[in-house]
C-alpha positions as CSV (number, residue, x, y, z in Angstrom):
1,X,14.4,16.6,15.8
2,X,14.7,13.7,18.1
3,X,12.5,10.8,17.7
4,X,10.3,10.4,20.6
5,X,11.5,7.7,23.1
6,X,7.5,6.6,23.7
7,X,7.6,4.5,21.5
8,X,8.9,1.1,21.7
9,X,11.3,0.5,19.0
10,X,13.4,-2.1,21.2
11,X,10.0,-3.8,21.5
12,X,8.8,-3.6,18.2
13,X,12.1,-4.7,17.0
14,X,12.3,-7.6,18.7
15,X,9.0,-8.9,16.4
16,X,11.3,-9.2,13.5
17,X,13.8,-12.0,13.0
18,X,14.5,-10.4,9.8
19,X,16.2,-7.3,11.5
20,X,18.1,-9.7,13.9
21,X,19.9,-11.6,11.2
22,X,24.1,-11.8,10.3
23,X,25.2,-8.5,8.5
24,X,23.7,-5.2,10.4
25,X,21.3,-5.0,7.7
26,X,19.4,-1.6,7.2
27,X,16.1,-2.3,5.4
28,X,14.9,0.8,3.6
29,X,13.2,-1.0,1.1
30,X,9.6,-0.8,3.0
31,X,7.7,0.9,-0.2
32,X,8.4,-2.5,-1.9
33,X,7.5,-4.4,0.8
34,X,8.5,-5.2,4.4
35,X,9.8,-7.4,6.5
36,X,7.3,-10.0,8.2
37,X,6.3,-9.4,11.3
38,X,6.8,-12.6,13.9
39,X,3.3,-13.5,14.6
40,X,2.6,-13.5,10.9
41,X,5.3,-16.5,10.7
42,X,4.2,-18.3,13.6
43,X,0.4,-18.2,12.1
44,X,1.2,-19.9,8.8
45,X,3.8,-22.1,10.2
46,X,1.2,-23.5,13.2
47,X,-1.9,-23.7,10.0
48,X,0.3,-25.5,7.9
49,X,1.9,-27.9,10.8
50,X,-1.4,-28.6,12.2
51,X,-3.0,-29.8,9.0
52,X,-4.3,-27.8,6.2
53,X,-6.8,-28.2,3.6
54,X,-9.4,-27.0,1.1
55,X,-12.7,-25.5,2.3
56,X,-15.8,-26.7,2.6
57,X,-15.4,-29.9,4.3
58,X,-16.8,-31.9,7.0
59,X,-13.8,-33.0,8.4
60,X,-11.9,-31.4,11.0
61,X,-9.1,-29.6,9.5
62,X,-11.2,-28.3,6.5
63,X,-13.6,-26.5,9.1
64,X,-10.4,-25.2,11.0
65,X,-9.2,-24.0,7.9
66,X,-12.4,-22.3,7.5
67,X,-12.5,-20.9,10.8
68,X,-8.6,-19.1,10.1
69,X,-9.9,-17.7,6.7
70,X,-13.2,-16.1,8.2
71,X,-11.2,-14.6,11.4
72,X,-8.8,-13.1,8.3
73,X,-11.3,-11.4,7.0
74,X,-13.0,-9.9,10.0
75,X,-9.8,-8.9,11.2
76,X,-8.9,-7.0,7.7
77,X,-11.9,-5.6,7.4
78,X,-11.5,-4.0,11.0
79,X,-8.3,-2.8,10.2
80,X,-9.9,-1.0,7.7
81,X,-12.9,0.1,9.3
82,X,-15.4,-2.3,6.7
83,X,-17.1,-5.2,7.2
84,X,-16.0,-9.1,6.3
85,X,-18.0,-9.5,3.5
86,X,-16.6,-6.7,1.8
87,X,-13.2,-7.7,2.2
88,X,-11.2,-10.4,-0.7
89,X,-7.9,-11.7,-0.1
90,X,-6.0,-12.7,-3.8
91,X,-2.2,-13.2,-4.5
92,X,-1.2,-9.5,-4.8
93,X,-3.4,-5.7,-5.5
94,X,-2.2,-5.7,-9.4
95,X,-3.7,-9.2,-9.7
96,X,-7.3,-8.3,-7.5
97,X,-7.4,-4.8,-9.6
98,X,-6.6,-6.7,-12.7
99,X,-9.6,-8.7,-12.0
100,X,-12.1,-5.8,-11.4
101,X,-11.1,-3.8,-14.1
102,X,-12.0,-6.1,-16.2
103,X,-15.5,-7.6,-14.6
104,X,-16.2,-3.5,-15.0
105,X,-15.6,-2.7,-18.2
106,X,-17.7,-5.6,-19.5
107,X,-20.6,-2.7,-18.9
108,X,-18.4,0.2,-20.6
109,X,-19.5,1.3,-23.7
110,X,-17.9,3.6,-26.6
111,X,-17.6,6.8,-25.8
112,X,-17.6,6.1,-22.2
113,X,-14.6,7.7,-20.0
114,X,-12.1,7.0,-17.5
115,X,-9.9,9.3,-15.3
116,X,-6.5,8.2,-14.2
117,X,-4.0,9.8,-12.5
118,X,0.1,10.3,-13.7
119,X,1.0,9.6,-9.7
120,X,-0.4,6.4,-9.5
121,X,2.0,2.9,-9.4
122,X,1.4,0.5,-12.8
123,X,-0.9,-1.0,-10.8
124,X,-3.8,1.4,-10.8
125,X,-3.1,2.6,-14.4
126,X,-2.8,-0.3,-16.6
127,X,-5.2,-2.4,-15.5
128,X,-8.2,0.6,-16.5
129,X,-5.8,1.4,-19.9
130,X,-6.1,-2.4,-21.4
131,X,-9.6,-2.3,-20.3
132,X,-10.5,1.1,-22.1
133,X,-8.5,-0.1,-24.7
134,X,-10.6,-3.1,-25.3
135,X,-13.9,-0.8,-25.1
136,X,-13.0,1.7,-26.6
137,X,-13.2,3.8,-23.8
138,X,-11.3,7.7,-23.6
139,X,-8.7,8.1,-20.7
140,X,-8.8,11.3,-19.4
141,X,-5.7,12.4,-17.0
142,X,-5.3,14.3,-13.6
143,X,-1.9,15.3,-14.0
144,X,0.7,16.4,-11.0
145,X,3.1,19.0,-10.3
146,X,6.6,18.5,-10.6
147,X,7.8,20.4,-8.4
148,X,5.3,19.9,-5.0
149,X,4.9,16.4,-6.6
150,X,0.9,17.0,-5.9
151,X,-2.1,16.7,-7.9
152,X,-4.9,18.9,-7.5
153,X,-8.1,17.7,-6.4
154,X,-9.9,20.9,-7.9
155,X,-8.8,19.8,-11.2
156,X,-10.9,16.8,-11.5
157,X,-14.2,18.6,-12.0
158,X,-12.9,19.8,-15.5
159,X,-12.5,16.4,-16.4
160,X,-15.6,14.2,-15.3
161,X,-18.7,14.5,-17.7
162,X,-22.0,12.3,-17.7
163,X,-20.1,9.3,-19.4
164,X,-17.3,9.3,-16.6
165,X,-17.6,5.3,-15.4
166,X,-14.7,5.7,-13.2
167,X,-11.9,7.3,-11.2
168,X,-9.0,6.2,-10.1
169,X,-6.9,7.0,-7.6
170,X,-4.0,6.6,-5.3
171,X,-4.3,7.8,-1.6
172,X,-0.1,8.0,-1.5
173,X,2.4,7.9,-4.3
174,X,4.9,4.5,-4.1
175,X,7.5,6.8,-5.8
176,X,7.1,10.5,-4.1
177,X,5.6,10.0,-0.5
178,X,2.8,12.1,-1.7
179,X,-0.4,11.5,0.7
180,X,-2.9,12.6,-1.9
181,X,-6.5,14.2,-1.1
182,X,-8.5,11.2,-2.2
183,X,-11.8,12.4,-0.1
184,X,-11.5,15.7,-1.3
185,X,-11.4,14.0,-4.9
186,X,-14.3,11.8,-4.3
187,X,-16.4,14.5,-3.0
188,X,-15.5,15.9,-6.3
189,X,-16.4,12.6,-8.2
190,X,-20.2,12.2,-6.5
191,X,-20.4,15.9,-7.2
192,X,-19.9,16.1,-11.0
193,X,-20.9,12.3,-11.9
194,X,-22.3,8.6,-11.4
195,X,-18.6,7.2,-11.9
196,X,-17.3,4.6,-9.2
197,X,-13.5,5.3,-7.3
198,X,-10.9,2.9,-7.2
199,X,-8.4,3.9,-4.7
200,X,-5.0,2.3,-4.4
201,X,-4.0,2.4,-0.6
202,X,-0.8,0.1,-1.0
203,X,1.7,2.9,0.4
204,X,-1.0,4.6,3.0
205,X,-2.0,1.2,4.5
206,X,1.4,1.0,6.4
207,X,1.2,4.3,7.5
208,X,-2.0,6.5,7.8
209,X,-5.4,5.4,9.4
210,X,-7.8,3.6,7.0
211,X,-11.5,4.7,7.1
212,X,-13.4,2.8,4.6
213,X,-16.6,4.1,6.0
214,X,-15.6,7.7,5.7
215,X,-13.6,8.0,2.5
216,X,-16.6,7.6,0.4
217,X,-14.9,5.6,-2.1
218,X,-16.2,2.0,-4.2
219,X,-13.3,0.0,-4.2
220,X,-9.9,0.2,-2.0
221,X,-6.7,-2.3,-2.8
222,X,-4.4,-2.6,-0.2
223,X,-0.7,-5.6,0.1
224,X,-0.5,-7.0,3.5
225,X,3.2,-7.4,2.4
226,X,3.9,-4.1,2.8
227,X,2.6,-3.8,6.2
228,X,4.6,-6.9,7.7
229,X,2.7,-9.7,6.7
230,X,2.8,-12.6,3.8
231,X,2.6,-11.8,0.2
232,X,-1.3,-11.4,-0.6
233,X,-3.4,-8.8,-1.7
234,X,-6.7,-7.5,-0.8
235,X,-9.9,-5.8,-2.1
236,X,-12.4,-4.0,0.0
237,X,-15.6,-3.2,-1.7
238,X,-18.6,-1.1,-0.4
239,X,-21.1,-2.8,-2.7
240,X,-20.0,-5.8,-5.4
241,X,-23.5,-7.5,-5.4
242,X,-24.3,-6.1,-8.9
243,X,-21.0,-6.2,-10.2
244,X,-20.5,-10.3,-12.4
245,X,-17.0,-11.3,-11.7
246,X,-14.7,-13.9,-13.8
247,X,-15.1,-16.8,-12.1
248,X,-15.1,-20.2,-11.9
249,X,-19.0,-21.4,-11.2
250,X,-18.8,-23.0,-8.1
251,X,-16.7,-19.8,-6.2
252,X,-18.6,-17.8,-3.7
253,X,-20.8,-15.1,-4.3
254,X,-21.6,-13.1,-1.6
255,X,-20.0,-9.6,-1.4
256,X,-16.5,-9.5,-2.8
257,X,-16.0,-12.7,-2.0
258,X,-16.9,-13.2,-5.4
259,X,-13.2,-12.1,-6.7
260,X,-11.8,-14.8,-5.0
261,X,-11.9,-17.4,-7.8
262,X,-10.7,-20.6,-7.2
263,X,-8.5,-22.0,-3.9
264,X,-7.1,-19.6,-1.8
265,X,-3.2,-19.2,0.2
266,X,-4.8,-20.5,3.0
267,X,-1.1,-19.9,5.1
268,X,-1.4,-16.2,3.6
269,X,-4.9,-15.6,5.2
270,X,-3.7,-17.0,8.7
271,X,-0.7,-15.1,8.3
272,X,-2.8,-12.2,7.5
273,X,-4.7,-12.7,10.8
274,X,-1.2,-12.9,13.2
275,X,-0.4,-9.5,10.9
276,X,-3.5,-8.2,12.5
277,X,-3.1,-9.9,15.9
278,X,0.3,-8.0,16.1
279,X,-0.7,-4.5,15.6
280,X,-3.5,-5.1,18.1
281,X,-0.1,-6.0,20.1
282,X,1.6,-2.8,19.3
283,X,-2.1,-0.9,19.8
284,X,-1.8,-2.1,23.7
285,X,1.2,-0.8,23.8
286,X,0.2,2.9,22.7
287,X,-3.2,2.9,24.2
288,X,-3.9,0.6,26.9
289,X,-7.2,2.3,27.3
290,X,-8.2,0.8,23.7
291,X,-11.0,-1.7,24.5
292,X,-11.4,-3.1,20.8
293,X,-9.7,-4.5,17.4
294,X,-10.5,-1.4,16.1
295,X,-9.1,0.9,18.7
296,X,-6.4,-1.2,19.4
297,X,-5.1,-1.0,15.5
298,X,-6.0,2.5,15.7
299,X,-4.1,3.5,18.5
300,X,-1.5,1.2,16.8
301,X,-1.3,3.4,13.1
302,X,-1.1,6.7,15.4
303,X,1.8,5.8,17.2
304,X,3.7,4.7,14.1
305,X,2.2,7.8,12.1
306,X,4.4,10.1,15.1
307,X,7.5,7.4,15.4
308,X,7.9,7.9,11.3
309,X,7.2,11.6,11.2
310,X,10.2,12.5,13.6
311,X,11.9,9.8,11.9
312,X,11.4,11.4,8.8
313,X,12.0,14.8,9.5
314,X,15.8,13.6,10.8
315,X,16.2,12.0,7.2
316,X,15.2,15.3,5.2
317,X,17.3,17.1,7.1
318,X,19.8,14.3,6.7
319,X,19.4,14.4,2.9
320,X,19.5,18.2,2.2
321,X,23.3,18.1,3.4
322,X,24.2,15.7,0.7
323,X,25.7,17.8,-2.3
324,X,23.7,17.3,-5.7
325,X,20.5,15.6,-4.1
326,X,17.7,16.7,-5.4
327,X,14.6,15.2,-3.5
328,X,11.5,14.8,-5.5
329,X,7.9,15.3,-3.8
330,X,7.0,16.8,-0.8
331,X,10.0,18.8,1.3
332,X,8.7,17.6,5.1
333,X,6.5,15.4,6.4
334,X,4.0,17.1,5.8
335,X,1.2,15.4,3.6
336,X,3.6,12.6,3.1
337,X,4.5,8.6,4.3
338,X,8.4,8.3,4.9
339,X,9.2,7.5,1.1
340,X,11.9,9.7,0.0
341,X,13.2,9.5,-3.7
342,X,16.6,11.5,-5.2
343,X,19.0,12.0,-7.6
344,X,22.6,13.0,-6.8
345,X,24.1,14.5,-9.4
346,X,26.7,12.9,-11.5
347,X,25.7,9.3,-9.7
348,X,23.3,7.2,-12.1
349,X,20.7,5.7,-9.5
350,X,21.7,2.1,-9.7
351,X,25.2,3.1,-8.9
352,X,24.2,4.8,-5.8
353,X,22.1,2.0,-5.4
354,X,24.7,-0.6,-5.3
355,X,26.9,1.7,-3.2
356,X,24.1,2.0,-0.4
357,X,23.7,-2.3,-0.9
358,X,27.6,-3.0,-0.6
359,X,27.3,-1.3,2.7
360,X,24.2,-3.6,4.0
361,X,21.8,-0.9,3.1
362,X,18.8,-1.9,0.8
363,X,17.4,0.5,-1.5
364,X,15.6,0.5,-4.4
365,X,16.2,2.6,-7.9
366,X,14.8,2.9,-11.0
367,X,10.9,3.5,-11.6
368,X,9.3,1.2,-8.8
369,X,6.7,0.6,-11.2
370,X,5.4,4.0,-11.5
371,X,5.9,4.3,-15.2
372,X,4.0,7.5,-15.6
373,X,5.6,9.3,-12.4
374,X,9.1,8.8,-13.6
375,X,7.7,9.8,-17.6
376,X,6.2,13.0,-16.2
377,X,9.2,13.9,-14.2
378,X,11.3,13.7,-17.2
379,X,13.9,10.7,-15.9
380,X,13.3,7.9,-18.1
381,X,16.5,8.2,-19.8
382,X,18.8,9.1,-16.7
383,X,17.6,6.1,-14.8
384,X,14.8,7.0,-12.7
385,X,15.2,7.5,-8.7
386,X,16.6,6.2,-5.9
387,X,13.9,5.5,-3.0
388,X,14.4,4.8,0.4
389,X,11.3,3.8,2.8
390,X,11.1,4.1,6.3
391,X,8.8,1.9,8.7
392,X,8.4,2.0,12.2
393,X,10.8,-0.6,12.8
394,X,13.3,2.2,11.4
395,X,16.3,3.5,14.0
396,X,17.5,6.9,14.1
397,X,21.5,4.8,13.9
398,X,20.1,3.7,10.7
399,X,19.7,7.2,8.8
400,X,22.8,7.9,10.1
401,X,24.7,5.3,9.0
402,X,22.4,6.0,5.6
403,X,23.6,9.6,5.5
404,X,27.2,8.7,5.9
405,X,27.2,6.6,3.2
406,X,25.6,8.6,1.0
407,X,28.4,11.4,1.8
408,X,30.8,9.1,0.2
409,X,30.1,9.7,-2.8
């Protein structure tokens, strides 16, 4: 299927001096995080040139850096459809989850239970294990098919009860693709129990629409680095008024502001806002009808949503000529973001790996940090997977020249 000229890859392209560089390199690393997007540079660079420093101040460039954080957050929180106050910026999404598991369970008792899921990345599994650990707290699983790579979200009424505290989710597997039906889940959740959801958006972010206000969920993490900006992370969160963080005394207070102990990346918030500022660009560009932030990033998600499916559907059918591959997760693009994981038979995963990477083609293998996915599937001792991500500064040349070189094996 052809990928549809609308939109503008030569454009969008252009925003990235990463793709531009010596080499005719092919970035299909995207699920472990992107390249940064040109505005997101010139942000940092122009708040760290122009004078930067701690907040609070009276003095000039203490109020302007002040000024960058606030317009960070206002413009995260309307790319995902909350408000500023809900929205905390910290160095990655393990580190911000890391932090609330732990201000949480400090109200979990014995006996209490938890409900993870075997799709999720580390990230959104560990942090609630050493937590229930330390209370003495019973995990309870939502396991996944196999084969469709899915988890059901009719399962989970079997395993809340009373003492559920919380439910953790992820709205799209880092290893599989899988887009997983987290409001179907929570609809479960407020159904069958008082527990609070913790959703993991770090591979839907880049890819789907985020609704805060809709989803119905407590918490949602999110990594600006995988959608083209600096390396930060952030928390939204509908209500943390009642919930004590770990903090130093003096830290803010207000919303979940309060998980942002102590100073800030300062360069990562402004380069969070020129993140923003340049899918507002690319919004324009789809939709010059939109006459907001919100409509503009909007507009902006849907036309990379279409560029990615057709994208994506060239790769599967791509991949299903390759003799051996065996593609794990969802077959099309349907109910999935353009993450695509393998075997080949008789290749170990690094070794196609470092075939793909001699060729100026950068993908990852191994267990990208889904412990539990790679467990379940049953390839911990053969060496895990070998993922390739698409984004929408993807070319159709580039699966080719992917597909080729996978044929040479």
């Amino acid at each position: 299927m052809p990928v549809r000229m609308t939109f503008p890859i030569t454009a969008v392209r252009a925003q990235f001096k990463a793709l531009h560089q010596p080499g005719d390199r092919v970035y299909f690393d995207a699920p472990g995080g992107t390249q940064t997007c040109a505005r997101a540079i010139e942000r940092m660079v122009r708040h760290l040139e122009s004078g930067t420093a701690n907040s609070g101040g009276a003095f000039r460039t203490s109020i302007e850096t002040d000024a960058v954080s606030a317009e960070a957050h206002a413009a995260m929180a309307d790319l995902l459809n909350g408000q500023p106050d809900q929205i905390a910026f910290g160095p990655n999404m393990t580190s911000l989850t890391l932090a609330v598991s732990r201000a949480l369970a400090a109200t979990w008792r014995e006996g209490d239970e938890i409900v993870l899921t075997r799709l999720d990345h580390d990230a959104n599994v560990a942090p609630w294990l050493l937590a229930a650990r330390d209370r003495g707290v019973t995990v309870r699983w939502l396991d996944f098919d196999p084969e469709t790579g899915r988890w059901n979200a009719g399962d989970l009424p079997a395993l809340l009860s009373p003492r559920t505290r919380l439910v953790a989710l992820g709205m799209a597997s880092n290893a599989l693709g899988t887009i997983n039906p987290v409001a179907d889940a929570i609809a479960h959740v407020r159904a069958h129990s008082s527990a609070l959801v913790y959703v993991d958006a770090v591979q839907s972010v880049p890819h789907i629409v985020t609704d805060v206000a809709t989803l119905g969920a407590d918490f949602l993490a999110c990594s600006p680095y995988k959608f083209f900006g600096p390396h930060q992370g952030v928390l939204w969160a509908r209500d943390a008024e009642t919930i004590e963080a770990y903090k130093v005394r003096p830290a803010g207070n207000e919303g979940a502001h309060r998980f942002e102990s102590g100073t800030p990346s300062f360069e990562g918030h402004a380069g969070i806002l020129g993140t923003i500022e340049y899918l507002e660009w690319l919004g324009e560009q789809s939709d010059p009808q939109a006459n907001s932030r919100r409509a503009k990033l909007v507009a902006a998600m849907q036309a990379m949503v279409a560029y990615e499916h057709d994208l994506g559907e060239r790769l599967l059918a791509g991949l299903a000529t390759i003799p051996g591959l065996k593609l794990y997760g969802p077959p099309t693009m349907q109910g999935r973001v353009p993450t695509f994981s393998f075997t080949i038979e008789g290749h170990h995963p690094d070794a196609i790996a470092e075939h793909l990477a001699a060729r100026e083609i950068y993908a990852w293998s191994g267990h990208f940090y889904a412990v539990e996915v790679i467990a379940r599937l049953g390839l911990e001792e053969r060496g895990g997977l070998v993922r390739i991500g698409l984004c929408h500064y993807s070319t159709e040349a580039e699966v080719e020249r992917l597909i080729e070189a996978l044929r040479e094996l």
